[in-house]
N, C-alpha and C positions, 0 to 999 in steps of 0.2 A: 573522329572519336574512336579510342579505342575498342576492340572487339574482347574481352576476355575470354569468351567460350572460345573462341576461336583460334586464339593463340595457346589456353591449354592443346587446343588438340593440333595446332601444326609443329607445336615445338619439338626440337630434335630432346633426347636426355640429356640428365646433366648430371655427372657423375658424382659422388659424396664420398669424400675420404674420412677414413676413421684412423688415427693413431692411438693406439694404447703408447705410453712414453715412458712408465715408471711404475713400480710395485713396491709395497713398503707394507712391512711386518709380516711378510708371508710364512709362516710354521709349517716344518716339512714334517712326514713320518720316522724319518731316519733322523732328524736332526734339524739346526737353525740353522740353518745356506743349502736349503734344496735345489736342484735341478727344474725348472719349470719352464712351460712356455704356456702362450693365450692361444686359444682359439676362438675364432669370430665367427659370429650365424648373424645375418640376416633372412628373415623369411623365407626357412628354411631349405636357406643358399649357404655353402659353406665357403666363405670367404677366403680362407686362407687359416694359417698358423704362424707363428712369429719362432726364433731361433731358440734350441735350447740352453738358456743362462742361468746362473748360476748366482743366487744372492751375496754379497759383498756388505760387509756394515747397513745390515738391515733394508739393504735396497735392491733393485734389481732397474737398469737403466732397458728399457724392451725396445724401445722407440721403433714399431712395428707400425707399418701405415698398411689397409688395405682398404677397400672401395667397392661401391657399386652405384647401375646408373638407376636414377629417378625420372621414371617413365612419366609420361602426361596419357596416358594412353586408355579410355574409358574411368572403370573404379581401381584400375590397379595405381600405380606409381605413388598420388600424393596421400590417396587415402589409404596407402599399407603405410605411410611412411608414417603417419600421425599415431596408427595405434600399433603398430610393431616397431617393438626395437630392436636393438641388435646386442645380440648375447656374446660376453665376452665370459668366457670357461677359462680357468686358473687351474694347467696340471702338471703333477708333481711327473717328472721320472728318475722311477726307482733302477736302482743298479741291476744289471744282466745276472740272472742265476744262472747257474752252472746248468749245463746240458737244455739251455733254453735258448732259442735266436733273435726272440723279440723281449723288448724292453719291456718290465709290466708301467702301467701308470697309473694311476693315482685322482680322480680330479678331488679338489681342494675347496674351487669356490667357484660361485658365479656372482655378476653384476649384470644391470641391463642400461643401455642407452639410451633416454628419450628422443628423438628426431624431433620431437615437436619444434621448438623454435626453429628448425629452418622451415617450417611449413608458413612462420610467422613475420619471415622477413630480416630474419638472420643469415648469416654467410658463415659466420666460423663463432664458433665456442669453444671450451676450457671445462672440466669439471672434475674433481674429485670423487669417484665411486665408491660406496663399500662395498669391499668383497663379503657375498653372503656365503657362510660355510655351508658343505654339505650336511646331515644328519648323521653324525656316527665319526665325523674327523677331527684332525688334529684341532683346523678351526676351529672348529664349533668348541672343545672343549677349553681353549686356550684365548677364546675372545672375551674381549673386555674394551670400556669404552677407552683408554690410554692403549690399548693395541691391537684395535681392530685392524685386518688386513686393508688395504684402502688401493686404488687404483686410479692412473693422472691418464683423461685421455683427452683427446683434441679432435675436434669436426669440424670440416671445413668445403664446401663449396667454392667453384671460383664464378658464379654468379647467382643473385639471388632468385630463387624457386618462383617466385611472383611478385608481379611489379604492385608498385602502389594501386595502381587501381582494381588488379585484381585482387589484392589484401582487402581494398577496399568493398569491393560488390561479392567476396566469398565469404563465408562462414563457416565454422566448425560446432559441431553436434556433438556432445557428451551425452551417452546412454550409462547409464548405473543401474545394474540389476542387484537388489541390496538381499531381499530373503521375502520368502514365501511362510508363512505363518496358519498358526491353526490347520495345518495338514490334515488329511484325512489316519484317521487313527490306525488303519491297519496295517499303516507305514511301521514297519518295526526299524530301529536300531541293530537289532542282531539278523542272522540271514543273510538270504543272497542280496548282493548289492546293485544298486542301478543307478544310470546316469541320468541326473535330473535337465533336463533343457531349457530355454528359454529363445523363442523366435518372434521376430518381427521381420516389418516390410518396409520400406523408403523407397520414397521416389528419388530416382537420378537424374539426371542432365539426358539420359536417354529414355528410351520408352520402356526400357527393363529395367528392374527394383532392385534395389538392393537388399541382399538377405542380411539382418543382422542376428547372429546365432550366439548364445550365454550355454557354456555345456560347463560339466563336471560341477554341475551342485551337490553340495553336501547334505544329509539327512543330521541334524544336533539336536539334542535336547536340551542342555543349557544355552543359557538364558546370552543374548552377544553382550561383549564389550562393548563400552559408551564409546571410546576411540579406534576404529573399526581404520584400515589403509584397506586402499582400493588393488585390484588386480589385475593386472594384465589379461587379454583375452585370446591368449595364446594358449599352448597343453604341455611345450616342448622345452618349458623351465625347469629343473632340477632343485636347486635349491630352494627353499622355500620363501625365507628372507626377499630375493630373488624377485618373486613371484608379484612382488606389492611395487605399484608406481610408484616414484620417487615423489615425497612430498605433495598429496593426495589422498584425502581422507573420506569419511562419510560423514555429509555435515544433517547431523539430525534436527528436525523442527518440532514444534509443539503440536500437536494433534491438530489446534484449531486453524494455525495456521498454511495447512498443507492445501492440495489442489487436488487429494483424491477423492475416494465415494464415502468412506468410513472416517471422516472427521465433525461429524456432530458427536454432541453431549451424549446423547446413550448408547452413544460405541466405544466411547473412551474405556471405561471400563472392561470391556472385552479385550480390545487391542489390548491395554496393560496387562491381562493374565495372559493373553496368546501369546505376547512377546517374552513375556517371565517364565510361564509353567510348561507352556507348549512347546510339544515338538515344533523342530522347522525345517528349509531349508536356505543353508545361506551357497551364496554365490558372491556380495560386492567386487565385480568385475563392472569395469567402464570400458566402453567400447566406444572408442570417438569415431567421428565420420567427417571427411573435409565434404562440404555443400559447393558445389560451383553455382554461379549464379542460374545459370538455369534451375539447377535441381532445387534453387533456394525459392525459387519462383511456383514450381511444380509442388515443393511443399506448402507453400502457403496457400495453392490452387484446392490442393486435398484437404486442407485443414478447413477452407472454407467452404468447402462442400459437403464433407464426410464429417468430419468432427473428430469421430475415435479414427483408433488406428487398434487394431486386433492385435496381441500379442500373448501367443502360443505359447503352451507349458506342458511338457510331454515329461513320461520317464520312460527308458530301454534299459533294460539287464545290460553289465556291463560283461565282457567278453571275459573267458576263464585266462586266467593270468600265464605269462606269454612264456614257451620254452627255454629253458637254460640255453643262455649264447644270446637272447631277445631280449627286446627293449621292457623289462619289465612295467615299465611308467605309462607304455603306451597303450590305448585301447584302441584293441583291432577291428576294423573296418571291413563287415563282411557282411553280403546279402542276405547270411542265415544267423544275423545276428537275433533275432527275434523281433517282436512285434512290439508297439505302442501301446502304453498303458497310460491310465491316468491322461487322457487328452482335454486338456481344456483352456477357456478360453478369457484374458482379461480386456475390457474394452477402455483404451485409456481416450480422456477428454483431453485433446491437443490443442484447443478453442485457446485458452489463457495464452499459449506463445502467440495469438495474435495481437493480445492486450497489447496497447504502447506502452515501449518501456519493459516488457516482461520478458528476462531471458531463463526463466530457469520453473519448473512445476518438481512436485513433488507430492506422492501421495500412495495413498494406500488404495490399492484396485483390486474387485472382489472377482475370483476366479470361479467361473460358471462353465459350465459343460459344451464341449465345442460340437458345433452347431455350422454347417455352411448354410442353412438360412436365417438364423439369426444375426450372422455375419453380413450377407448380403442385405436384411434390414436396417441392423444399425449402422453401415458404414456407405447404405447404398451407391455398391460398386457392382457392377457387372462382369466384370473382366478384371481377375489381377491375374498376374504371370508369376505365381509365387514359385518362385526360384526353390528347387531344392525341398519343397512339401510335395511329400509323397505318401498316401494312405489319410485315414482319419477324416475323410470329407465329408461321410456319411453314418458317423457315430463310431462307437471302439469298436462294436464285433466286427466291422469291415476294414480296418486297420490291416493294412499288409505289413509284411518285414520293414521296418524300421528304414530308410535312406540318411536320417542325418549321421548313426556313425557312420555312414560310410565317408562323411567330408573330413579333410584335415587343411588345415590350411597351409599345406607346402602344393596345394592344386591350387591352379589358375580358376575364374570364375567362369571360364569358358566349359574348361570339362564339367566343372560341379554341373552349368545349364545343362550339359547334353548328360549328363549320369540322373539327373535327378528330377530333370522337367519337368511339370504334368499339363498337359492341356486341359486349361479348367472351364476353357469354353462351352462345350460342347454339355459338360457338368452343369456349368451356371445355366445354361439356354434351357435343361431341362429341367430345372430348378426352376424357373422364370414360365416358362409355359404348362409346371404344375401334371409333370410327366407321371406316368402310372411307377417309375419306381420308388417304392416304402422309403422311409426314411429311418433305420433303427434308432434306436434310442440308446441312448451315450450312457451306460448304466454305473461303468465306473467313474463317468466327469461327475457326476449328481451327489458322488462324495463328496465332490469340493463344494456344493451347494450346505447339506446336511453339515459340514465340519464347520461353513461360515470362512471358509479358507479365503486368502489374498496376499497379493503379492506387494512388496513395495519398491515401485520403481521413480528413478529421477531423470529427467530430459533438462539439459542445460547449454546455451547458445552462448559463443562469446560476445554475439551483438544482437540487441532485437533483431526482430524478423519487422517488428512498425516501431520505429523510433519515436519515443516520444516528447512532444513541442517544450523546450527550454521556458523556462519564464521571463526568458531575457525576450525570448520568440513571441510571447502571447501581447505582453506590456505592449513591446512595439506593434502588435497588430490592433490592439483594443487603442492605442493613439493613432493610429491610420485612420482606422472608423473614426473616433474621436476623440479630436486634436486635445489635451491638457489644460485646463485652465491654470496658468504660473498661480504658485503660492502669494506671491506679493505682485499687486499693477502694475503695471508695465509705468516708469515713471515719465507720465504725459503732464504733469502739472507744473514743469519746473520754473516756468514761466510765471504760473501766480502763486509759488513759494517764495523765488523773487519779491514779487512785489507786497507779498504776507511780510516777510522780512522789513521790506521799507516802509510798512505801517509801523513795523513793531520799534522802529527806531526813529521815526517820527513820534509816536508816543511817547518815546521814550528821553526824548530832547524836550520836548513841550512841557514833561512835568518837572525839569531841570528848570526852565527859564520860568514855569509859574511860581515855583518854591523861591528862585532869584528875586522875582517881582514882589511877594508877599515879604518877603524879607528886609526889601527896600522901601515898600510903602503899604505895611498890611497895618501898624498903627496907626495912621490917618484914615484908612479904609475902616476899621474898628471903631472910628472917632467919629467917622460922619463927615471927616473934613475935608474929603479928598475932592477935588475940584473936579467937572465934566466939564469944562467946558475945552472946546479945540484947541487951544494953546498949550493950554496945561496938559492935554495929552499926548501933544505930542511932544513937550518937555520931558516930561517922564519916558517917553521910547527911548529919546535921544540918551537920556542918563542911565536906561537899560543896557542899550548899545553899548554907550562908553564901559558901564561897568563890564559887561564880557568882554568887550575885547580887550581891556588894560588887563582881568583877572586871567586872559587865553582861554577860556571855557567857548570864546566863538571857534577859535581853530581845533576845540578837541568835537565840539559836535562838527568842524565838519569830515573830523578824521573818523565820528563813529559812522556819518550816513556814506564813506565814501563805499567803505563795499558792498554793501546795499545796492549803490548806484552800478555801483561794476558788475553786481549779477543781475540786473535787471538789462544793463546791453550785452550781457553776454546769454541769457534764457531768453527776454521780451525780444530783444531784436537780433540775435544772432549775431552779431557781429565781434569779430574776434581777431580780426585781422587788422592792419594800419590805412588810413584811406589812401585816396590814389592823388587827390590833391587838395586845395581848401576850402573850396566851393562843396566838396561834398562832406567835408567834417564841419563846416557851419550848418548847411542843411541839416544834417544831422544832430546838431547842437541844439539848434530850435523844436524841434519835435521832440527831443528828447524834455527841454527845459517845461515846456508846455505840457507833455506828462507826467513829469514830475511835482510842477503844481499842482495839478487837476490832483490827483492821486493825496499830495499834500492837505488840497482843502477837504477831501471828502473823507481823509481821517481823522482829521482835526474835527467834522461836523459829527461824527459819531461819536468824538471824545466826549465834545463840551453837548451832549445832547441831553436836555434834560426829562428826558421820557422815553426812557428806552423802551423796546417793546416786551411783553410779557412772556416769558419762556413757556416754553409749549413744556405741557405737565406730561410727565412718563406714566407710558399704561401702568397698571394695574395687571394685564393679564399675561400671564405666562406664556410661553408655545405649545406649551401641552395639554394648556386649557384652550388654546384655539385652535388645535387641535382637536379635542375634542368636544368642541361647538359645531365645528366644521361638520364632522361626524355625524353630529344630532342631527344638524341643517341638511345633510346627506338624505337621513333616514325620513327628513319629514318632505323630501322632495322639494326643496328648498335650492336648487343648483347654484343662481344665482347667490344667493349668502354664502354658501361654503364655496365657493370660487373666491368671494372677497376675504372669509377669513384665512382661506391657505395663501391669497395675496399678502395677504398680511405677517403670516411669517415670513414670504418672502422678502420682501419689505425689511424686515428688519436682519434678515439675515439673507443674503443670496448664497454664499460659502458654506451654506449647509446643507451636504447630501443628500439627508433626512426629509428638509423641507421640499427638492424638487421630486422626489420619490411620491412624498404621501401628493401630491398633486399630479403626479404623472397617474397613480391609480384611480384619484378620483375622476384624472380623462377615460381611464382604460371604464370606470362604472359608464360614463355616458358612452361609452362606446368609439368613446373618435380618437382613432389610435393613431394620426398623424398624431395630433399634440401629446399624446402620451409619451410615443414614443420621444419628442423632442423634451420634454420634462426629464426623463429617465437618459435622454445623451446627456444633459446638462449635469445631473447628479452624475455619472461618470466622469463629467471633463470635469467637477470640483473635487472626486476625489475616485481616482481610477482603480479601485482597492472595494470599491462600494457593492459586496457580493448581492445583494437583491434588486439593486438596480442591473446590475449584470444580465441575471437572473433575466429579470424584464426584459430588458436590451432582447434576448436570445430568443426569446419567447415572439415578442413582435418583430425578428428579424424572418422567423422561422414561417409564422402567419402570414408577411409578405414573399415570400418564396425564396430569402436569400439564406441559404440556408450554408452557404461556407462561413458569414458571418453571423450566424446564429451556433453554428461548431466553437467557433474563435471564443463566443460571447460565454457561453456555458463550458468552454475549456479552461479560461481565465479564471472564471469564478470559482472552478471546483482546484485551481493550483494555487489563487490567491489564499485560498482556507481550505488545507487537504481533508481536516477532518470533518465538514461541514454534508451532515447525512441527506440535508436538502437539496442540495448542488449534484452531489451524485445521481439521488434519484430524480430529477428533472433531468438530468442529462442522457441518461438511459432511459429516460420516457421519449426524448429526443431522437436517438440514436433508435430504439424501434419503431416511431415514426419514419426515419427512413431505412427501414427493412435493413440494420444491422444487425444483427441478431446475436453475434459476439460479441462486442461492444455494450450493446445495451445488458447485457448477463455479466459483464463484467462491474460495470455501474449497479447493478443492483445488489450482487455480491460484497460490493464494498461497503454500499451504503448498510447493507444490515450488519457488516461487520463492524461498520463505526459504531450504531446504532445498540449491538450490543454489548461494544466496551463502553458505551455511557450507560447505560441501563446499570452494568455492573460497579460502575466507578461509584453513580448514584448510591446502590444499594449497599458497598463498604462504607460512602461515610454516612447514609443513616442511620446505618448498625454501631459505627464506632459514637456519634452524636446520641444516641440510646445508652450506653455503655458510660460516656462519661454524665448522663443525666444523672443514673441509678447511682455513680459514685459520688454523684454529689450532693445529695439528699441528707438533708439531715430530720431527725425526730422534732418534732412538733414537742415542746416542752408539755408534762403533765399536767390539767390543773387539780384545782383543790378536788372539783366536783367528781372530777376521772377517778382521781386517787379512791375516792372514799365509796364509788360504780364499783371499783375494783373490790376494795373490800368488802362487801356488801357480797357480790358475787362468789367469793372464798367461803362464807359462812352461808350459800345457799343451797343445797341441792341442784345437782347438773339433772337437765331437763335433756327429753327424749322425745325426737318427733317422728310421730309413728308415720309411716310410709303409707299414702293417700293416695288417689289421684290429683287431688289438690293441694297437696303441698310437697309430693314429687318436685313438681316441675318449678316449686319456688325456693323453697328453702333447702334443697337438696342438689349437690354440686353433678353432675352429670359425671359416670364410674363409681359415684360413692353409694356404697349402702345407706339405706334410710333410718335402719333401724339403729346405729349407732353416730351421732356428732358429738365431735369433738370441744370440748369447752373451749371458748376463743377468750382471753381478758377482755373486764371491759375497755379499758384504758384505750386498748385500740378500736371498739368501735360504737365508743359510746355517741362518740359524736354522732356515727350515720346511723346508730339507732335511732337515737333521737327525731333525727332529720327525717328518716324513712317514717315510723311512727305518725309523723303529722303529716305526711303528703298520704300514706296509704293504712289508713287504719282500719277500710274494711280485711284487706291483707292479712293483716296481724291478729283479727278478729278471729279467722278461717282458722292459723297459724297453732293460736291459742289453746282452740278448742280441740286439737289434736292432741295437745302437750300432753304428757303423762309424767306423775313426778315419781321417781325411783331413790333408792338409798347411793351416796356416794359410791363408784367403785372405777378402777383402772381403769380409763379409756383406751384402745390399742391406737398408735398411731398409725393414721392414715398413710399409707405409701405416696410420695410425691413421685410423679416421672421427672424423668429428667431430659430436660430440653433439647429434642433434637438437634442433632451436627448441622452446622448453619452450611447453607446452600452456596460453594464455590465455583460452581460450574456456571459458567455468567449463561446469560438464555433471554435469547430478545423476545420481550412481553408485548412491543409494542411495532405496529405495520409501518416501515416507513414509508407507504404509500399513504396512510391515515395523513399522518405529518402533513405531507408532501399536499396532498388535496386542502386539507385546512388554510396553509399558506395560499394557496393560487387561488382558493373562495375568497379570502381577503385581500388579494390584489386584482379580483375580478378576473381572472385568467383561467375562463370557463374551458376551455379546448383542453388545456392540460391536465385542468382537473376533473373534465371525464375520463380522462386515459388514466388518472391514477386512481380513481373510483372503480374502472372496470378489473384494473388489476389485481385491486383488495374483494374485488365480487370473486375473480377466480380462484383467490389464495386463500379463500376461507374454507376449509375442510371441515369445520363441525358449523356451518352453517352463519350467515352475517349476523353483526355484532348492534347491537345499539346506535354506538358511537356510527356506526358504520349508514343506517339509513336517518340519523340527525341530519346527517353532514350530505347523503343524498338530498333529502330534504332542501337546504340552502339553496345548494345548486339549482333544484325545480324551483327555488322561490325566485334566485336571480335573472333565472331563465323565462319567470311568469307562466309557470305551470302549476298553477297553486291546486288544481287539483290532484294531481299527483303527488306535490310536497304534502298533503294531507294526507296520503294512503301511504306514505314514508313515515311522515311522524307517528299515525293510529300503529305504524306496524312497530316503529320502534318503542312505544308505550307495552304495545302486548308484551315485546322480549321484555322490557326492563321495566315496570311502569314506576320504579322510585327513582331513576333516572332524572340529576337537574338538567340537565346538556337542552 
């Protein structure tokens, strides 16, 4: 077997050539046929330069090859090769000035090369670059999509970078650092400017970590672009075009869908003004990381241990801008750069890249003040060897001069360890044993608390870290346990179809020769005349006979019974072949002759039988009425009966799921879970799709201790029906049964996600089925009696009910003043006067004696409000552990339904609900703790006492 860790690190390099080949539209400052050549950077190695040529009909042929070797050597070789490319620089040279000796130049453009496919298993590529202009050139002012400068290169390898199997067992890591939001306010726009950071930590293949570092963020106040390209995570791009990864973007999701801390309903609204009004900082820089299988091994070690992974957010003053003759672009790296501000800390939840299946998290994570014990809490780690953190361990006032500018990434990772190491041993030790040195307090991170600040970052794998089971995988494991029942029987009868067939043409000869016979002599038979005695009957055979055979109606019956006869030796007796001599084709002649009579007479004796027997009468009762008789028989301790009546649907039906289901539970009530469990294999082997006998299956596979086929059973069920909020949460009830604690977080995160797109789906079409009620109402036609209320009321004085305590609360709409109503026509409510008047007339009495009558005058119209904005934000009302217990009370599946009782005991935060000790209650009844089920119900009566449940 091969070693892969072992051959990245014995391989010799392999070198990568790069040809630039050709240039096209290139616009010079002096004119259109400039002088130029390429120059090539890899990681900040200068390659080489190509010849200076001279454009010709809009081209320039460079066909320039240079190279470098791709080490296997620790984190350098493949993992600089994935996120650094190599910079090809386009520059013009201009003509010699007088009393000058060097040539001046010009650059023009950059482009950048991705390496990634050969990290993928490619040898050689082709592509098309654009040349990005500089700011301020001919490019830039002269580009257009018909004449963008554009550049032909070629890469090539002469073996590939990793075999099949190491493609196979590596991985590659995309980090995205997108923007930081809701900043603390004292961040100005104008002023001295600072470099905004972003670090974290990864494990590698070795016992030292990998630093991944996000510099040069930006401070913005507008609001980003919806199509945002991602950046390279180098400094040493010029062009800015340049700067963005080829075909790579920021793929933005819906709030509710993300993996961060600030994706519920009442932070939505926050995040949308922080992301619109607020200041921020953006950075979208992706920093890939190639995973060897070890290191892919060591993350999933951490992920299952620690959970977060801390990722650092620092600002530094950035250095005063560089002397004339210097690199302006660059920021200089010097011990007396100044000190660390703003240090704080986000804790990202890395748990979901262990989901099966899940390559990719995304989310918004709230940045809190750095803290190395809160660090060591939430990630409990003891020891990291954080590469290249120096200062800030102990809040901002002890923050020393700054070490990250000091990194650039044209140093190896060896100097950055010895420049910037800290032994954080000896730090944590005194941490951990609670040493007399203070700990200050981080005064400038507590902005980021008070601002509500956060960063949004994305982690994205090209292959799970746990692959998850295909459905082709599950089918065939739920038929291993158990085997399919075929849709249609296996055809074992062909034998007595056969011989069904040779009645059927026995009959059917018989009524041919009695209609012959009736035909011949059914007038003398009608007459009385027809003679019994034995001569005369058997004259009449004879004259039978003769007539078939002169009419050939004997040779057609024996041409209808011959194939009859043929599948009856071909199904009855197997035989299909020719005999072997004629002793055994007479044998065989007779046995047959002899069954074919027999068979002969005994259909003939059911033809002419003159008393057939009486057809058995079809029930009356339904399955669902025996059903629920079963039930009743249940409830009255009845076993014996409800065993018979669920026989009974089986009986009429054994290819019904359904039926071996409701009988595998009423084993699971007596408790005898062998035959349950056999009840509930059978509903699977008639229909392998059948998610609560699943359900079941997992449940009794789990009680007996097999608990890889109680995985397979509640795997099945929750792929056969993804959206099915039951199947999750039993399976996560499962999965923290056996101390997985990812897993089950992930199970229940979904189930309330389903749980709250139905709640939501629910409540649009109750709204929309309200909506078309009201439009379709029509008025109740007037009658005489309305009309003439109505008039009546026109010609009477508007009455005034003086404002009571008695008549407050009845006749007065709650906001409305008392001392003025509104005249209402009667037409609309004469009716429920009417009606009101004879059910409550002491009421009216009360009502009455209030009334004051006053002279006609303007009534002011009451203000209507208007109908609050209907509620979009979906919001689960209901536990899906409530659910989840209700079901397993009704399949008697006591075990699960304490675990999902105790979990809705925990998740109650303003105290348990009704519904909540009803459904305790059952359980103490099924359990026969009925004095307990009584101090559930009394308590559940106190919360609720109009409660039906």
């Amino acid at each position: 077997m091969e070693n892969p860790v072992g051959e990245f690190k014995e391989r010799s390099p392999v070198p990568v050539q790069i040809t630039v080949l050709r240039a096209r539209n290139l616009k010079g400052s002096k004119g259109e046929s400039p002088v130029t050549y390429v120059h090539a950077e890899y990681n900040n190695f200068q390659l080489g330069d190509s010849g200076k040529l001279q454009m010709t009909e809009n081209e320039i042929e460079y066909n320039f090859t240079t190279s470098f070797d791709c080490t296997f050597d620790g984190i350098q070789g493949l993992d600089n090769l994935v996120h650094k490319p190599v910079i090809l620089t386009v520059i013009e040279v201009l003509p010699k000035e007088k009393k000058k000796k060097d040539e001046k130049v010009i650059i023009l453009g950059q482009t950048t090369v991705d390496l990634l496919p050969l990290a993928q298993g490619e040898c050689a590529f082709t592509k098309t670059m654009t040349l990005h202009p500089l700011a301020g050139t001919v490019l830039e002012q002269t580009a257009s999509e018909e004449t963008k400068s554009q550049l032909d290169i070629a890469v090539s390898i002469p073996e590939p970078l990793l075999s099949e199997a190491q493609l196979e067992e590596s991985n590659l890591l995309r980090i995205t650092t997108e923007c930081a939001y809701s900043v603390p306010d004292v961040w100005a726009l104008t002023g001295p400017q600072f470099n905004y950071m972003v670090s974290l930590h990864l494990p590698t293949a070795t016992s030292k970590e990998l630093r991944v570092l996000f510099t040069n963020g930006t401070l913005k106040g507008e609001k980003e672009p919806s199509v945002r390209p991602k950046r390279w995570p180098i400094s040493n791009i010029t062009a800015i075009g340049a700067q963005n990864i080829p075909d790579s973007f920021v793929e933005i999701s819906p709030f509710e869908d993300e993996d961060g801390e600030l994706n519920r309903k009442e932070d939505w609204a926050f995040r949308t003004e922080a992301e619109s009004d607020k200041k921020h900082i953006t950075w979208n820089i992706e920093r890939r990381c190639f995973m060897e299988p070890e290191a892919l091994r060591r993350l999933q070690k951490y992920i299952a241990e620690s959970m977060y992974i801390p990722v650092e957010i620092k600002r530094v003053p950035l250095a005063p801008p560089a002397k004339a003759g210097g690199k302006a672009s660059k920021i200089e790296k010097t011990d007396e750069e100044g000190p660390i501000s703003f240090h704080g800390v986000a804790y990202v939840n890395m748990a979901p890249l262990l989901y099966p299946g899940v390559k990719r998290i995304r989310g918004a994570y709230q940045i809190l003040p750095y803290n190395e014990f809160d660090i060591l809490e939430k990630t409990r780690r003891k020891n990291r060897e954080a590469s290249g953190v120096q200062g800030g361990l102990k809040g901002a006032a002890s923050h020393p001069k700054n070490a990250f500018n000091k990194i650039r990434d044209d140093r190896g990772p060896k100097e950055v360890y010895k420049k910037n190491s800290v032994n954080l041993k000896s730090i944590l030790t005194d941490h951990v044993l609670e040493s007399e040195v203070p700990s200050v307090a981080n005064v400038e991170g507590e902005q980021y608390v008070e601002a509500r600040s956060y960063i949004v970052l994305e982690f994205t794998l090209s292959k799970p870290l746990v692959q998850k089971r295909l459905r082709e995988e599950l089918v065939q494991r739920v038929a291993e346990i158990i085997p399919p029942r075929p849709l249609f029987p296996r055809r074992t009868g062909g034998a007595d179809k056969a011989v069904a067939d040779y009645h059927d043409q026995i009959i059917s000869v018989a009524k041919i020769i009695m209609d012959e016979y009736l035909e011949m002599f059914g007038q003398k038979l009608t007459e009385g005349k027809l003679s019994q005695e034995y001569q005369d009957q058997e004259e009449r055979k004879h004259k039978l006979i003769f007539e078939l055979n002169t009419s050939g109606k004997y040779f057609a019956f024996k041409e209808q019974l011959k194939h009859a006869v043929v599948k009856i030796v071909r199904e009855k007796y197997l035989r299909t072949v020719a005999f072997e001599n004629r002793e055994q084709l007479q044998t065989f002649l007779n046995k047959l002759y002899i069954y074919l009579v027999d068979q002969m007479h005994c259909c003939l004796h059911k033809m002419l039988h003159v008393d057939p027997p009486d057809p058995i009468p079809e029930s009356f009762l339904s399955s669902a009425q025996l059903k629920h008789f079963a039930k009743e028989a249940e409830m009255n301790k009845d076993f014996e009966l409800a065993s018979k009546y669920h026989q009974e649907r089986l009986a009429r039906d054994r290819n019904n799921a359904d039926h071996w289901f409701d009988y595998g539970t009423f084993y699971l009530m007596l408790k005898d879970h062998s035959k349950a469990e056999e009840c509930f294999h059978e509903a699977v082997a008639v229909n392998q799709e059948h998610i609560s006998s699943l359900i079941l299956c997992g449940i009794l596979a789990c009680m007996n201790e097999r608990f890889e086929d109680a995985d397979s059973f509640f795997e099945s069920a929750r792929c056969f029906e993804p959206n099915s909020v039951l199947a999750w949460t039993i399976q996560g009830l499962f999965y923290e049964s056996q101390d997985h604690p990812i897993l089950s977080e992930m199970a229940f995160a979904e189930a309330k996600k389903l749980q709250t797109a139905t709640e939501t789906v629910k409540k649009s079409l109750d709204e929309v089925i309200i909506d078309k009620t009201r439009e379709t109402e029509v008025p109740e036609p007037e009658s005489e009696n309305d009309i003439k209320d109505q008039q009546a009321a026109i010609d009477e004085p508007e009455t005034v009910i003086q404002e009571t305590p008695s008549t407050h609360s009845v006749a007065t709409p709650v906001g409305v003043s008392a001392d003025v109503i509104p005249k209402v026509p009667s037409s609309i409510t004469s009716k429920k006067r009417r009606s009101s008047v004879k059910e409550m007339p002491k009421t009216f009495e009360v009502i009455e004696g209030a009334i004051a009558v006053q002279p006609e005058e303007p009534v002011p119209a009451v203000p209507v409000p208007e109908p609050p904005p209907r509620e979009t934000i979906p919001v689960c009302t209901r536990s899906i552990y409530m659910e989840a217990a209700k079901f397993l009370l009704d399949v008697y599946a006591l075990q699960f339904a304490t675990r999902a009782l105790t979990h809705e005991m925990l998740l109650g935060e303003n105290g348990l609900s009704c519904e909540y000790h009803v459904i305790l209650a059952r359980l103490y009844m099924l359990q026969e703790e009925f004095a307990k089920a009584e101090e559930s119900l009394a308590e559940a009566g106190r919360i609720d006492h109009q409660s039906r449940r």
